[in-house]
DRENDO-1510 file (C-alpha; in Angstrom, 1 decimal, always signed):
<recs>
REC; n; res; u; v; w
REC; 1; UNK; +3.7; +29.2; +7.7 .
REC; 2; UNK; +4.5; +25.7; +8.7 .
REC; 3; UNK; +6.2; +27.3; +12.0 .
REC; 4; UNK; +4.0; +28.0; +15.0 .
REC; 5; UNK; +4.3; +31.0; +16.9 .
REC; 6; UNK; +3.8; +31.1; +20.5 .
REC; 7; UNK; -0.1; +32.4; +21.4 .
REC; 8; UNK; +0.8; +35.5; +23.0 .
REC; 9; UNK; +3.4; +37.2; +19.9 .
REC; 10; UNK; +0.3; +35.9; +17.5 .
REC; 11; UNK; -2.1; +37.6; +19.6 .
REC; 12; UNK; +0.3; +40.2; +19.9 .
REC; 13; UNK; +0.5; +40.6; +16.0 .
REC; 14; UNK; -3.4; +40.2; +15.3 .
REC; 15; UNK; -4.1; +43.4; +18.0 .
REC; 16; UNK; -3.0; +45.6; +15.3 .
REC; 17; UNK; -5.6; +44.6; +12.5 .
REC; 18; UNK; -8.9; +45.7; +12.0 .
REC; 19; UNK; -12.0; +43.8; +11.6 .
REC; 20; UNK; -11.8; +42.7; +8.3 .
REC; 21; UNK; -8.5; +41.6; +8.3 .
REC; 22; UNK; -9.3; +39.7; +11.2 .
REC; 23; UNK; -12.0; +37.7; +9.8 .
REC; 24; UNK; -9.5; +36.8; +6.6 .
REC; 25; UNK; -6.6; +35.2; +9.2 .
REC; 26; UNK; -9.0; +33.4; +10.9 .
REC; 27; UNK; -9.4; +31.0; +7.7 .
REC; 28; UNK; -5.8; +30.0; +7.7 .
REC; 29; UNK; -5.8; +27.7; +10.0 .
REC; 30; UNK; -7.4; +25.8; +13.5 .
REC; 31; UNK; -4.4; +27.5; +15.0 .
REC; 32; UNK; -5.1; +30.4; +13.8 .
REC; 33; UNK; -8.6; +30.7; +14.0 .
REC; 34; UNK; -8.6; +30.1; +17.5 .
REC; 35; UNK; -6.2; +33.1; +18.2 .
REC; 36; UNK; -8.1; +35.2; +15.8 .
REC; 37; UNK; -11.8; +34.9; +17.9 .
REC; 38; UNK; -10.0; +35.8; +21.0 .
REC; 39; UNK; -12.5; +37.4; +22.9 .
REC; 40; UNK; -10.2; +40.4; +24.2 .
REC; 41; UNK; -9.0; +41.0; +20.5 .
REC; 42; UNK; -12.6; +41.9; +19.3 .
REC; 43; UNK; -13.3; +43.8; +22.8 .
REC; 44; UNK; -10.5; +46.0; +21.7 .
REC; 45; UNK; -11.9; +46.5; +18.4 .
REC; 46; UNK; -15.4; +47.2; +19.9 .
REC; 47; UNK; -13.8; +49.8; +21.9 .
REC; 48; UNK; -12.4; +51.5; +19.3 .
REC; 49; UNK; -14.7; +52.0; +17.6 .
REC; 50; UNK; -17.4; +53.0; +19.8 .
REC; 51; UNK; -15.8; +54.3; +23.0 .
REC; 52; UNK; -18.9; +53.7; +25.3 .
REC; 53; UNK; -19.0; +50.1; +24.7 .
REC; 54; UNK; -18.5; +47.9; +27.7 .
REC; 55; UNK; -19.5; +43.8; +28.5 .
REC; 56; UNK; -22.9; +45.0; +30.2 .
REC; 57; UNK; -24.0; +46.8; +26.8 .
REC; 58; UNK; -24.0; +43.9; +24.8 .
REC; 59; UNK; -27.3; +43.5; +22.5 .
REC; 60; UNK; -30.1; +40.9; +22.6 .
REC; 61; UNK; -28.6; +38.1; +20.2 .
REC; 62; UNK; -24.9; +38.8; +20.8 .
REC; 63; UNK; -23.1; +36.4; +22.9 .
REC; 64; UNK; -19.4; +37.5; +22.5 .
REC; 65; UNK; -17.5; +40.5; +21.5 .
REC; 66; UNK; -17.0; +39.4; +18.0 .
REC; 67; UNK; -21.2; +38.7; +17.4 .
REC; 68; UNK; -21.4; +42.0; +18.9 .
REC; 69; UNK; -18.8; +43.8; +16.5 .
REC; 70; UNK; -20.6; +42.5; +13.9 .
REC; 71; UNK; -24.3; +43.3; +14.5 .
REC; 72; UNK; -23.5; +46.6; +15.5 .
REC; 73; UNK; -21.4; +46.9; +12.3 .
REC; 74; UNK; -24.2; +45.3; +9.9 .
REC; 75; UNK; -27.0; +48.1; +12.2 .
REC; 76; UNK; -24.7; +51.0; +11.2 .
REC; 77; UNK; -24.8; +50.2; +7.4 .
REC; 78; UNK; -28.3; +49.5; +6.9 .
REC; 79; UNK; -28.7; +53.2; +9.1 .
REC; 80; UNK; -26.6; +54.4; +6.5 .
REC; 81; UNK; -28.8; +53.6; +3.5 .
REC; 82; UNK; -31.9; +54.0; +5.2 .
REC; 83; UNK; -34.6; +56.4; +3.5 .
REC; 84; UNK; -36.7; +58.7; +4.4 .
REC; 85; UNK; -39.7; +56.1; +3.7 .
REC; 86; UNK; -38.1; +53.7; +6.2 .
REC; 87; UNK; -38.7; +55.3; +9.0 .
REC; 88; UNK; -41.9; +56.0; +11.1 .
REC; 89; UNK; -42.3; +59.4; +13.3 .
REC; 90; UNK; -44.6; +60.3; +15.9 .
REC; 91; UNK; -45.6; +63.8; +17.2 .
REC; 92; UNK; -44.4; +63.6; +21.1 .
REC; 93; UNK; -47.5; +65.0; +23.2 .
REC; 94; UNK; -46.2; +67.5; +26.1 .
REC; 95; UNK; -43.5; +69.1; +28.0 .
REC; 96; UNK; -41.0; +68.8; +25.3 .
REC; 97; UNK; -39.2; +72.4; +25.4 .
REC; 98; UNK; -35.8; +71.9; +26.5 .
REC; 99; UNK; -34.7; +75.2; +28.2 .
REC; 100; UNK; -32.4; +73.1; +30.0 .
REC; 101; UNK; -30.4; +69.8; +29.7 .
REC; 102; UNK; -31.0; +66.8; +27.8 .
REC; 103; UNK; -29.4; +63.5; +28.2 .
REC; 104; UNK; -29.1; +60.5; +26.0 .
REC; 105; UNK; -29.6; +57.2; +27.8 .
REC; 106; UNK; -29.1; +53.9; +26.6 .
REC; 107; UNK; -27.9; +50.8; +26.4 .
REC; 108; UNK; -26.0; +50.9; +23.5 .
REC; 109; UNK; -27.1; +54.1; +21.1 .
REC; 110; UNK; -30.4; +53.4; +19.4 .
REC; 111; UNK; -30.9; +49.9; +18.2 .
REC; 112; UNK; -33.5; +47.8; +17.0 .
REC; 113; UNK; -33.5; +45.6; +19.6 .
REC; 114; UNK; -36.1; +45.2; +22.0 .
REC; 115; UNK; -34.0; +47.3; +24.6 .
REC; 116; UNK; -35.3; +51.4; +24.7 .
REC; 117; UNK; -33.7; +53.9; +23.9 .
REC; 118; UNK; -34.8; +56.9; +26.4 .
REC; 119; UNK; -33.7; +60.3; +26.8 .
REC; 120; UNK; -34.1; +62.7; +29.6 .
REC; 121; UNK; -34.9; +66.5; +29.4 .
REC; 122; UNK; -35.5; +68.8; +32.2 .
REC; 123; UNK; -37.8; +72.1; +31.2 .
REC; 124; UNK; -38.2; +75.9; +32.7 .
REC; 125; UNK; -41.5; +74.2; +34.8 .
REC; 126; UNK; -39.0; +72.6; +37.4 .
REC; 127; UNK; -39.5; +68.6; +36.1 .
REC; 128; UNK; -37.7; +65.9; +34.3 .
REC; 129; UNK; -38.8; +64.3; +31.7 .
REC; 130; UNK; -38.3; +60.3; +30.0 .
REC; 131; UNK; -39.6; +59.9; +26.7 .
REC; 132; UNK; -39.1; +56.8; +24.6 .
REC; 133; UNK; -37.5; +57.7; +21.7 .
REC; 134; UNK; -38.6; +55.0; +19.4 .
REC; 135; UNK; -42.7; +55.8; +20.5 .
REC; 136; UNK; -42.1; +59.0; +21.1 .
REC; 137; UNK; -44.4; +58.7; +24.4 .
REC; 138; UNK; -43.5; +60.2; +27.6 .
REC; 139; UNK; -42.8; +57.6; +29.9 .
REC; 140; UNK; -43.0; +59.7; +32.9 .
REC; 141; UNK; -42.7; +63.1; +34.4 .
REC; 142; UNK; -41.1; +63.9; +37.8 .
REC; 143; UNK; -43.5; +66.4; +40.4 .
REC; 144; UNK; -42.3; +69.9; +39.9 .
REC; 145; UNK; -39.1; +70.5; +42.5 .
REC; 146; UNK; -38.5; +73.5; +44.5 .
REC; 147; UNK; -35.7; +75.1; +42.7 .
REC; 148; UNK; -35.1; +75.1; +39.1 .
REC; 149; UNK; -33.0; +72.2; +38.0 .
REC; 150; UNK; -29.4; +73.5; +36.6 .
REC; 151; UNK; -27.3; +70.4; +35.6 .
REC; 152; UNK; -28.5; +66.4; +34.4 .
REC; 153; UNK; -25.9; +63.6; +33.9 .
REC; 154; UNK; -27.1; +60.1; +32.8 .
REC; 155; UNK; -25.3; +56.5; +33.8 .
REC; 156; UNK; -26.8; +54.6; +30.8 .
REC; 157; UNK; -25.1; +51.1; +32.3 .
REC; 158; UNK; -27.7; +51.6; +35.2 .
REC; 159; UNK; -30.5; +53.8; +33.9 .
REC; 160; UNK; -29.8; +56.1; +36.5 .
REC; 161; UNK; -30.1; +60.2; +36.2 .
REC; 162; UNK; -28.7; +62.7; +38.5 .
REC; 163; UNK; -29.8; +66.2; +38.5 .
REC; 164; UNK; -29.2; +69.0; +41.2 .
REC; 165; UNK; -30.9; +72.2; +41.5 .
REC; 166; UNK; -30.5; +76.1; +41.8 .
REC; 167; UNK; -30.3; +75.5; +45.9 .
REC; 168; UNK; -27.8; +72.1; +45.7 .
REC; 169; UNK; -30.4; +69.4; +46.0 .
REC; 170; UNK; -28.5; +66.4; +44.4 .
REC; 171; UNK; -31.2; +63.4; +43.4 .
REC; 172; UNK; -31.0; +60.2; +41.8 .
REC; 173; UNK; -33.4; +59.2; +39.5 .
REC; 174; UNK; -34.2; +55.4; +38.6 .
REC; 175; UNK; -35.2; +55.9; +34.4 .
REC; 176; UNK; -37.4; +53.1; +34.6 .
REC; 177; UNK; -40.0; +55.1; +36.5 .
REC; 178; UNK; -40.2; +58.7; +38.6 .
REC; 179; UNK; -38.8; +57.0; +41.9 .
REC; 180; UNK; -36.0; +59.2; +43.2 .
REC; 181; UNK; -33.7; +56.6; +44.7 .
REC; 182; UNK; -31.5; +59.3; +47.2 .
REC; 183; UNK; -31.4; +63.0; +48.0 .
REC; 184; UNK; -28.3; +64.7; +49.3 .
REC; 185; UNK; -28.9; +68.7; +50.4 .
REC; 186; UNK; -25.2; +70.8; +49.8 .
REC; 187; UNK; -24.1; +73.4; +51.7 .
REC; 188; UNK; -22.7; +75.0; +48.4 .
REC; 189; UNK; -24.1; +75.6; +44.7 .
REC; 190; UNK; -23.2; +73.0; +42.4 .
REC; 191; UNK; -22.2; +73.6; +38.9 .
REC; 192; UNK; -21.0; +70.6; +37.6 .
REC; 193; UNK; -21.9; +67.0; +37.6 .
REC; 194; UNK; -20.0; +63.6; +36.1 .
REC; 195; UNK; -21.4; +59.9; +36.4 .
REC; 196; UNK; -19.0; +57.2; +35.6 .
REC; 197; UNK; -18.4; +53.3; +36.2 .
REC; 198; UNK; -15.3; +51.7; +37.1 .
REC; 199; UNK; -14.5; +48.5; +38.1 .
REC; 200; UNK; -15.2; +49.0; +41.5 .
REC; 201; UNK; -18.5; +50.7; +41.0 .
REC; 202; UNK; -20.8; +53.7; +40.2 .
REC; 203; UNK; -19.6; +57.1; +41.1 .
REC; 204; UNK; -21.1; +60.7; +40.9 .
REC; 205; UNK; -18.4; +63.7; +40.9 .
REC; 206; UNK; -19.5; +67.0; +41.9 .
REC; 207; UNK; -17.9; +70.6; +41.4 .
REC; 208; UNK; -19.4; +73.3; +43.9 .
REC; 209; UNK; -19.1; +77.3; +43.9 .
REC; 210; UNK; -15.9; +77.2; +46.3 .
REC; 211; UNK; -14.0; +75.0; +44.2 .
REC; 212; UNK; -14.3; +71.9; +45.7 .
REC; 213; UNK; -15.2; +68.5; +44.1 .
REC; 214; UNK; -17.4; +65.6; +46.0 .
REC; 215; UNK; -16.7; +62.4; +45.1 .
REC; 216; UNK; -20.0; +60.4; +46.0 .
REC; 217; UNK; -21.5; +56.6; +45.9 .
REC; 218; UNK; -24.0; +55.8; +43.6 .
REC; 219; UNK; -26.7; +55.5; +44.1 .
REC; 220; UNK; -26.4; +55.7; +48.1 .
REC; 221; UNK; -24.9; +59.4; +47.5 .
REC; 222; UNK; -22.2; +58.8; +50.2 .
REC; 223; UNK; -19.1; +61.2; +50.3 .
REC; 224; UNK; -15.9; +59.1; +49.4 .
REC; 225; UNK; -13.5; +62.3; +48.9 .
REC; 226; UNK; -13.7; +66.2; +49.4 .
REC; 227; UNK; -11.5; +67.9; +47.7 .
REC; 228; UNK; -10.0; +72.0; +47.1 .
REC; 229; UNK; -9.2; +72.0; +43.8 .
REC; 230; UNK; -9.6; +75.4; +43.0 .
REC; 231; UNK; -9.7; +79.0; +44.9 .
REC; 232; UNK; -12.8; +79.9; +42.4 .
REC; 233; UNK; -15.9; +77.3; +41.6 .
REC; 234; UNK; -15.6; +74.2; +39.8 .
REC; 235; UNK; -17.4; +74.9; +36.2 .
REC; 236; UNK; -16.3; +71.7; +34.4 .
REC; 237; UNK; -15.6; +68.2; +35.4 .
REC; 238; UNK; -15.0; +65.3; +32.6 .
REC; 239; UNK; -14.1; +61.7; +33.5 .
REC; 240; UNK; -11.8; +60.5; +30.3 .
REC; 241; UNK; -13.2; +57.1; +28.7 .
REC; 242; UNK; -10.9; +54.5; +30.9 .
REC; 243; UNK; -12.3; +56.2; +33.6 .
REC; 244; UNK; -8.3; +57.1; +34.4 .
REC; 245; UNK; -8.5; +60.8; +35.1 .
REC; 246; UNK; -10.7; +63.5; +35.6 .
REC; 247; UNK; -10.3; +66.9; +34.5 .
REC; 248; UNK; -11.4; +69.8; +36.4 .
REC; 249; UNK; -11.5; +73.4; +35.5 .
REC; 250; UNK; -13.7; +76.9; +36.1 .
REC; 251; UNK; -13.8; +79.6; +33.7 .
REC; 252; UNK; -12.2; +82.0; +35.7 .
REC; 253; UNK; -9.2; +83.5; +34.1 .
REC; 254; UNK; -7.3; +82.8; +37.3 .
REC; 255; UNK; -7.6; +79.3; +37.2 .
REC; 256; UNK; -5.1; +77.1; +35.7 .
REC; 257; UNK; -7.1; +73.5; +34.9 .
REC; 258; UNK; -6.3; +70.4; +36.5 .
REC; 259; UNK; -5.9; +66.6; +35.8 .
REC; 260; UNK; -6.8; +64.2; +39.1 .
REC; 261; UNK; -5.8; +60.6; +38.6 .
REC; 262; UNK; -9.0; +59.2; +39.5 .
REC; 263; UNK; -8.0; +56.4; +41.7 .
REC; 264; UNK; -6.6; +59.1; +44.3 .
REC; 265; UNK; -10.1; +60.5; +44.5 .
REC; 266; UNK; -11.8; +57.0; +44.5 .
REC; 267; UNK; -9.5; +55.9; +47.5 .
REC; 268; UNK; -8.6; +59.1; +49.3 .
REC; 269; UNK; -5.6; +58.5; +51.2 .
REC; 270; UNK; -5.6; +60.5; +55.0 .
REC; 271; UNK; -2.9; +63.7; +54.7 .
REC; 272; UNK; -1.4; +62.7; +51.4 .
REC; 273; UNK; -2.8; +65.2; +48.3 .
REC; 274; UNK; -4.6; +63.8; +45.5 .
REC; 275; UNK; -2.1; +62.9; +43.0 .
REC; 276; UNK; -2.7; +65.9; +40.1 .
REC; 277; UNK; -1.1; +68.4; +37.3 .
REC; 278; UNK; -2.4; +71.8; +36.6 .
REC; 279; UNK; -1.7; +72.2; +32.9 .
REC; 280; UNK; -0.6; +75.8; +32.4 .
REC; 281; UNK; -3.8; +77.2; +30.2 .
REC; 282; UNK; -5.5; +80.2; +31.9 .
REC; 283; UNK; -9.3; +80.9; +30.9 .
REC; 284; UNK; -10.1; +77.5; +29.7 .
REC; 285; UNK; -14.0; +77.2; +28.7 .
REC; 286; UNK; -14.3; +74.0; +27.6 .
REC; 287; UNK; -12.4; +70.3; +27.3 .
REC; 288; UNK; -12.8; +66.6; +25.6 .
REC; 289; UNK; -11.1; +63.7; +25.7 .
REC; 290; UNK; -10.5; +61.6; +22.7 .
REC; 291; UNK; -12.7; +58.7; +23.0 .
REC; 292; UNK; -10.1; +56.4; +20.8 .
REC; 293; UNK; -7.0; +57.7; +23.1 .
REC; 294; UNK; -8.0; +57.5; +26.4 .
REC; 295; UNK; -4.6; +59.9; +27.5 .
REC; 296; UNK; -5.6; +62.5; +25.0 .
REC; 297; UNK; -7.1; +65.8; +25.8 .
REC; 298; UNK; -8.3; +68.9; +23.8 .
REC; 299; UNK; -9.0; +72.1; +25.6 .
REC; 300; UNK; -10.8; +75.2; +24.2 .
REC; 301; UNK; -9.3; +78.9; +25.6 .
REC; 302; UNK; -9.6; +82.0; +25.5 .
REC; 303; UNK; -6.3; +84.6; +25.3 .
REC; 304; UNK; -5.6; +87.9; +26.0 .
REC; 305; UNK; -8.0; +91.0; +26.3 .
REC; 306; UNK; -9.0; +90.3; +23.0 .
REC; 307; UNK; -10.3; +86.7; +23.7 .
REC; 308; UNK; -9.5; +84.7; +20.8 .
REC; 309; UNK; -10.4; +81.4; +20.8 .
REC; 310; UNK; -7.7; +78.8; +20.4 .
REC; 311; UNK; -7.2; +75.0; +21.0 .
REC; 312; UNK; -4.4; +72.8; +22.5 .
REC; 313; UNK; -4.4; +68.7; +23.0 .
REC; 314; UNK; -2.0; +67.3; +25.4 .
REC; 315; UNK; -0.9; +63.8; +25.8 .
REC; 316; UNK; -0.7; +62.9; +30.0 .
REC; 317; UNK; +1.2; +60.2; +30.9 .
REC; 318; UNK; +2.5; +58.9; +34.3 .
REC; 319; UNK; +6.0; +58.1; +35.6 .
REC; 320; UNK; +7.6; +56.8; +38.5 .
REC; 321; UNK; +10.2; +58.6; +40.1 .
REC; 322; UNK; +11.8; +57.4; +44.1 .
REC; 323; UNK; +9.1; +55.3; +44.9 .
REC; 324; UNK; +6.6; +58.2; +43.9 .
REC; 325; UNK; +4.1; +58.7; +40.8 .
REC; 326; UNK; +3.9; +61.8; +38.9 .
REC; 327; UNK; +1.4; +63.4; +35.7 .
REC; 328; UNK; +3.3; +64.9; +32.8 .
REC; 329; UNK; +1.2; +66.7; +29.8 .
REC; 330; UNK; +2.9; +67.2; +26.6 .
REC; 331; UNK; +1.5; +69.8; +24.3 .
REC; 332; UNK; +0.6; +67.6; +20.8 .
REC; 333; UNK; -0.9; +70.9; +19.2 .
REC; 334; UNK; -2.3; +74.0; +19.4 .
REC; 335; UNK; -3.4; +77.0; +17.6 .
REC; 336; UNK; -5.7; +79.9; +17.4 .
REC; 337; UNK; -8.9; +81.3; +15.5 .
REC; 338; UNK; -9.2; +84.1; +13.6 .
REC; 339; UNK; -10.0; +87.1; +15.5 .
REC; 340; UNK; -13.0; +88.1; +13.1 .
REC; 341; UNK; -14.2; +84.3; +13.9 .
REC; 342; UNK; -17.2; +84.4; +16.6 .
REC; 343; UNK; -16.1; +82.8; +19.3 .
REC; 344; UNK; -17.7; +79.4; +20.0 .
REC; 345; UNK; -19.0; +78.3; +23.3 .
REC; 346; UNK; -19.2; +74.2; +22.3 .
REC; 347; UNK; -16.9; +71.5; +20.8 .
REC; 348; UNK; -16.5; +68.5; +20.3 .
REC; 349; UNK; -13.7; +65.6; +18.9 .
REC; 350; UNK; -13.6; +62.2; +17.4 .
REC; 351; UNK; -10.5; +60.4; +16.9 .
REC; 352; UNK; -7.9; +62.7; +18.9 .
REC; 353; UNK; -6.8; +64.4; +15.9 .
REC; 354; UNK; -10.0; +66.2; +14.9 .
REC; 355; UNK; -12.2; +68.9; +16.5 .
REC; 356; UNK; -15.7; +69.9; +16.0 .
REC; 357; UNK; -17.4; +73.2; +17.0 .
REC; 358; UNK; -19.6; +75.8; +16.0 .
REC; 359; UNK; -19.5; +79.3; +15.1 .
REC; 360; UNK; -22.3; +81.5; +15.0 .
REC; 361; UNK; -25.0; +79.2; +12.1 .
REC; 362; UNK; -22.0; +77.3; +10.9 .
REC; 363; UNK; -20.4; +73.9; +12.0 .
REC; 364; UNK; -16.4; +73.3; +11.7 .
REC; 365; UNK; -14.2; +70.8; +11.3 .
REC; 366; UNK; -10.3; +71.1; +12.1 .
REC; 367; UNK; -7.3; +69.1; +12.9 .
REC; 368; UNK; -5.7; +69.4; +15.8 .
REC; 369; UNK; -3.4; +71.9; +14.4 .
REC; 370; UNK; -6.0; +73.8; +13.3 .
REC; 371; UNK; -5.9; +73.0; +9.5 .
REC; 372; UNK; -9.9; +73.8; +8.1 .
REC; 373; UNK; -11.6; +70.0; +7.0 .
REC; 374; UNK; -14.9; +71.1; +6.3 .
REC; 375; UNK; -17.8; +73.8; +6.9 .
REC; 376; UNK; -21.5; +73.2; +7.4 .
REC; 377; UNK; -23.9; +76.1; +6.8 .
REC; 378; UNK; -27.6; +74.4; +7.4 .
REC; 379; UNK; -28.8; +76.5; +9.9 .
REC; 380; UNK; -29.7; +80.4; +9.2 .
REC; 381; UNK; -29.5; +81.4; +12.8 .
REC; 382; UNK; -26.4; +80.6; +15.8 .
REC; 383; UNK; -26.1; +77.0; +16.5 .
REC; 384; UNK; -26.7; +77.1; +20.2 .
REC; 385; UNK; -25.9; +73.2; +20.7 .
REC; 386; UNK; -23.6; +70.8; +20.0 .
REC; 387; UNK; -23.2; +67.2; +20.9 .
REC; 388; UNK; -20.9; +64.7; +19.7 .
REC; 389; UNK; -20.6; +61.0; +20.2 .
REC; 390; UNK; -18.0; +58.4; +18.1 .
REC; 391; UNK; -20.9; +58.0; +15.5 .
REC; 392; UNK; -23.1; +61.4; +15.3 .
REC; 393; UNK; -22.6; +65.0; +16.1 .
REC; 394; UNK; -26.0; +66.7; +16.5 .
REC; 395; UNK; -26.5; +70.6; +16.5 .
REC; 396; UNK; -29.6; +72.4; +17.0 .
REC; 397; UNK; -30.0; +76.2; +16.3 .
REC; 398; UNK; -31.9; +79.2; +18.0 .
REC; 399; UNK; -34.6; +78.7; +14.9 .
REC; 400; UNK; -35.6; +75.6; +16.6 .
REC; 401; UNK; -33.6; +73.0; +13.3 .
REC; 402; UNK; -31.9; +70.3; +14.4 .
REC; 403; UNK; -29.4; +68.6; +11.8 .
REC; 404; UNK; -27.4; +65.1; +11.9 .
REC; 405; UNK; -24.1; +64.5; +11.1 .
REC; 406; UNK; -22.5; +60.9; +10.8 .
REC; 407; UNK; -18.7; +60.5; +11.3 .
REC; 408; UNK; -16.8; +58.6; +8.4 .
REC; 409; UNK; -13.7; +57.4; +8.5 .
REC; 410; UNK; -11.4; +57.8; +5.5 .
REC; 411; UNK; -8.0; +58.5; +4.3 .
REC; 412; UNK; -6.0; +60.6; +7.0 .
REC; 413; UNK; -8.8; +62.5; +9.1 .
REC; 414; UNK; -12.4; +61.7; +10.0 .
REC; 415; UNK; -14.8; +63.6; +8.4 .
REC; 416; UNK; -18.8; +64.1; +8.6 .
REC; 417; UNK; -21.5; +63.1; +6.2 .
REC; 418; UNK; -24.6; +65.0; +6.3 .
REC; 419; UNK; -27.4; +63.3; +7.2 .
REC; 420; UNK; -30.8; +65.1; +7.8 .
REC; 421; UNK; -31.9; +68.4; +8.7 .
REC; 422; UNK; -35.0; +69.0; +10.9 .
REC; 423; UNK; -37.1; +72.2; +10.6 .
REC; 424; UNK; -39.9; +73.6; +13.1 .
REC; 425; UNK; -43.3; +73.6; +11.2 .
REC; 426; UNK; -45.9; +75.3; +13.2 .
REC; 427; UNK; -47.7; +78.6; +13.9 .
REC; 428; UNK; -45.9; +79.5; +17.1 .
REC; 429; UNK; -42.7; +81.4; +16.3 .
REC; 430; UNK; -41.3; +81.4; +19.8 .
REC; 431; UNK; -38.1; +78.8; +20.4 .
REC; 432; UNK; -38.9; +76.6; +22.6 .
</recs>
């Protein structure tokens, strides 16, 4: 090794090691080391890994991406072993019935830093809740709004919430207290919300009832873009994790879902068309994007009068073609449930090659292609929830249990390690 390569085919080299092997290059030599605690080669590795990782969600103590790779790394494992004796619970004291969304909103997951980790539910009396997760307090409680509240997206990077209700109030919410920070009254019924940051700052997406989607400032709520997208409403919007595209569908079996590039919609340019693809998949009910490969998307259907339930992940790409740009989605995999299967309404995925959902009590995982991984049967009643992040997947069941799941990664697929299951002890038998 007495030859030196140039930085960049080193740095070129080390980008497709992992951690460890990182660490082990970096004692070869000065030259070496120095390549090896580049600060974009363990950003790329943080991102990996968890996909909502960004420079603002760095923890206390953790000056560069590599100190932050490894504290988080060193947090999981002692997670992993903990014991039930580790941990301390409290009984949270009122509104904590979620008949409608919750949100997760933090930093950086749960740590044990000194930086909270909050989460916001909206109930059936018409408020929003935050509670501190590690007290298990309240924190506060918004007044009771006119109209029920139907949707809640979170911006964790800015501990901001946005709801909107039954009669299209849109609000902004600072988490740190009950302020509301802007209001904006549609003309139309809203049915789906996204919050994302890019590089040029916050943005909120809206889908309405007539198939349009708002593009709006955070948190100022000024329009940047109206778009028609769709003849029918807008039931689903998801940014992907670069922030490159949003997808855009409604559950109508007439609409064919679509892929924006975001930056058309972020800069609207007058009498040119957003630059989109429909993808060629009637009746889609639900979508994800792989949070490891950001171009990746999985979309949940349903066929034919008998409405089986099947899956199909594209790859989009872009090309260039006379000066113009165009989106092109190839079809990875795809495949469809049994028909004696009860259908499932949520899903999630981890790595782009796995999916997650539930069907009636029990939990699934399948590739892509829809070979079975594994099946869960903790709960006695239907799972009615399912959410997933690049470290847990959570589902809660109509007999008020809750169980944990922690993604592991080995051998050819991910796959989940039980972690705790959560029963409802109490006199009153109604869910709440």
């Amino acid at each position: 090794m007495e030859g030196r390569l140039p930085d960049e085919v080193l740095f070129r080299i080390f980008s497709f090691l992992d951690a460890s092997s990182l660490l082990h290059v970096a004692q070869v030599n000065k030259y070496w080391n120095k390549v090896a605690e580049s600060e974009p080669l363990w950003r790329n590795l943080c991102r990996r890994k968890w996909s909502f990782c960004t420079f603002s969600h760095r923890c206390p103590g953790a000056q560069t991406w590599k100190q932050y790779f490894l504290k988080q790394t060193r947090q999981e494992r002692w997670m992993a072993s903990a014991k039930p004796e580790n941990f301390v619970y409290k009984a949270a004291v009122g509104n904590l019935g979620i008949l409608g969304p919750m949100a997760y909103l933090s930093g950086s997951g749960p740590t044990m830093d000194e930086e909270k980790s909050i989460i916001c539910t909206v109930s059936s009396k018409r408020m929003l809740f935050a509670w501190d997760v590690r007290e298990g307090t309240m924190i506060w409680s918004s007044p009771v709004q006119q109209s029920s509240i139907m949707h809640l997206a979170t911006l964790p990077q800015m501990h901001l919430a946005f709801t909107v209700d039954l009669k299209g109030a849109i609000k902004v919410w600072n988490c740190q207290d009950e302020d509301t920070l802007a209001t904006l009254i549609m003309s139309q019924a809203c049915l789906s919300l996204e919050a994302f940051l890019t590089k040029d700052g916050p943005f909120l997406m809206v889908g309405t009832c007539e198939g349009d989607i708002y593009t709006l400032t955070v948190p100022e709520l000024k329009t940047v873009s109206k778009v028609n997208a769709f003849k029918y409403r807008v039931d689903l919007l998801y940014c992907s994790p670069d922030k490159r595209w949003i997808f855009a569908s409604g559950t109508h079996e007439c609409i064919l879902p679509k892929v924006f590039f975001t930056e058309c919609l972020l800069r609207p340019s007058e009498g040119r068309t957003p630059l989109s693809l429909s993808l060629p998949l009637s009746s889609c009910c639900r979508a994800c994007w792989a949070p490891r490969r950001t171009n990746r998307v999985t979309l949940m259907f349903q066929k034919d009068a008998l409405k089986k339930t099947g899956f199909t992940t594209l790859d989009l790409t872009t090309e260039g073609t006379g000066g113009r740009t165009f989106i092109q989605a190839h079809e990875v995999a795809s495949f469809l449930l049994p028909v004696h299967m009860e259908s499932p309404i949520w899903m999630g995925v981890s790595d782009g090659n796995t999916i997650v959902f539930e069907s009636g009590p029990y939990l699934f995982l399948v590739s892509i292609s829809g070979h079975l991984l594994q099946r869960f049967e903790y709960h006695d009643k239907t799972i009615c929830n399912l959410w997933v992040d690049s470290l847990h997947v959570l589902t809660t069941s109509v007999d008020d249990s809750l169980h944990v799941y922690m993604w592991e990664e080995e051998g050819r697929y991910p796959y989940l390690r039980s972690c705790c299951h959560l029963e409802h002890i109490g006199s009153d038998q109604t869910p709440s």
